[in-house]
C-alpha positions, -999 to +999 in steps of 0.1 A: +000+000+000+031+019+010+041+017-026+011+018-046+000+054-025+038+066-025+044+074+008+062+058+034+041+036+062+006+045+045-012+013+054-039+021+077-026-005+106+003+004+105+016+024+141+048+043+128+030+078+126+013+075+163+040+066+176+063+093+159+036+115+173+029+099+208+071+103+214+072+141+207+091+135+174+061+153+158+038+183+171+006+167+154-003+133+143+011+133+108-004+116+078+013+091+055+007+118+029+030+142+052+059+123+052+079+151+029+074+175+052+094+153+077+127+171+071+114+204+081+111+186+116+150+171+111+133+140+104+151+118+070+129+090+056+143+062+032+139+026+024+168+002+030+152-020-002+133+004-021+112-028-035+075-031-026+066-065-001+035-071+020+058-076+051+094-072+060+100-115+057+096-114+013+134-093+014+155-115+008+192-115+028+211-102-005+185-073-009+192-064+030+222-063+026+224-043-006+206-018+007+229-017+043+257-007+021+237+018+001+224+035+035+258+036+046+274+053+021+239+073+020+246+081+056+285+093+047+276+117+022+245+137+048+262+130+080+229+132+102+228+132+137+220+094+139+204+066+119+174+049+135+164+015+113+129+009+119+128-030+118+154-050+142+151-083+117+160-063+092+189-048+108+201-075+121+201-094+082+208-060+065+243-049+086+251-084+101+241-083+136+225-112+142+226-108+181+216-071+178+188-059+201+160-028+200+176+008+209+214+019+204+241-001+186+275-003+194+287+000+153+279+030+140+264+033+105+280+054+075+304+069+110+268+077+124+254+064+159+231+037+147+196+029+170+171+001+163+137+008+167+110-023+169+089-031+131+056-008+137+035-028+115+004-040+126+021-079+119+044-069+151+024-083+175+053-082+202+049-045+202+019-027+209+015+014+205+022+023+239+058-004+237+068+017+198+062+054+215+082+044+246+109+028+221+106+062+198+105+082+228+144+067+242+156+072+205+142+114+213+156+115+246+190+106+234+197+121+207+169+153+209 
């Protein structure tokens, strides 16, 4: 849906703009169809595979990691003030941290501090709104 509408996490169940909101990252709860006025808030939004899938698990490893390296060098050339993957399966395929948990990393990305921040899809069952704000919230805190 994501694709189809051309904007980043546009599916209806999907949590990422309450909990962007619900955090402080945002003054209002933003629309899908908002999402390029995002950097006027410091806020950068890309894909790590620009491909559409119904959910995260149709990338395959290859693609993750592709798209790690892209980000990275990405992340060289804008320097910002820290990289926050949104998705800790795919982080941990993507840059090769297979032990890697939700919230800072120890290895930066493109020499910027790297979080993880849990999937807010709907299909996340293992994090509900209130768990993604208080995860988006720590991400705020520590780098605001």
């Amino acid at each position: 849906m994501s694709y189809e509408r051309g904007h980043h996490f546009a599916r209806p169940g999907n949590r990422f703009w309450p909990a962007l909101h619900g955090s402080g990252w945002t003054p209002r709860l933003m629309t899908p169809d908002e999402d390029a006025d995002l950097p006027k808030l410091g806020i950068g939004i890309t894909n790590v595979v620009d491909r559409p899938t119904r959910a995260a698990a149709e990338l395959s490893d290859d693609e993750l990691r592709d798209g790690a390296a892209a980000l990275a060098t990405l992340v060289e050339r804008i320097q910002p003030g820290v990289v926050a993957i949104v998705g800790l399966g795919a982080y941990r395929v993507g840059f090769g941290k297979p032990d890697a948990t939700v919230g800072p990393q120890d290895d930066p990305i493109g020499g910027r501090p790297a979080w993880v921040l849990p999937n807010p899809s709907g299909l996340n069952a293992h994090y509900q709104l209130p768990d993604l704000i208080r995860e988006f919230a720590a991400l705020r805190s520590a780098h605001a």
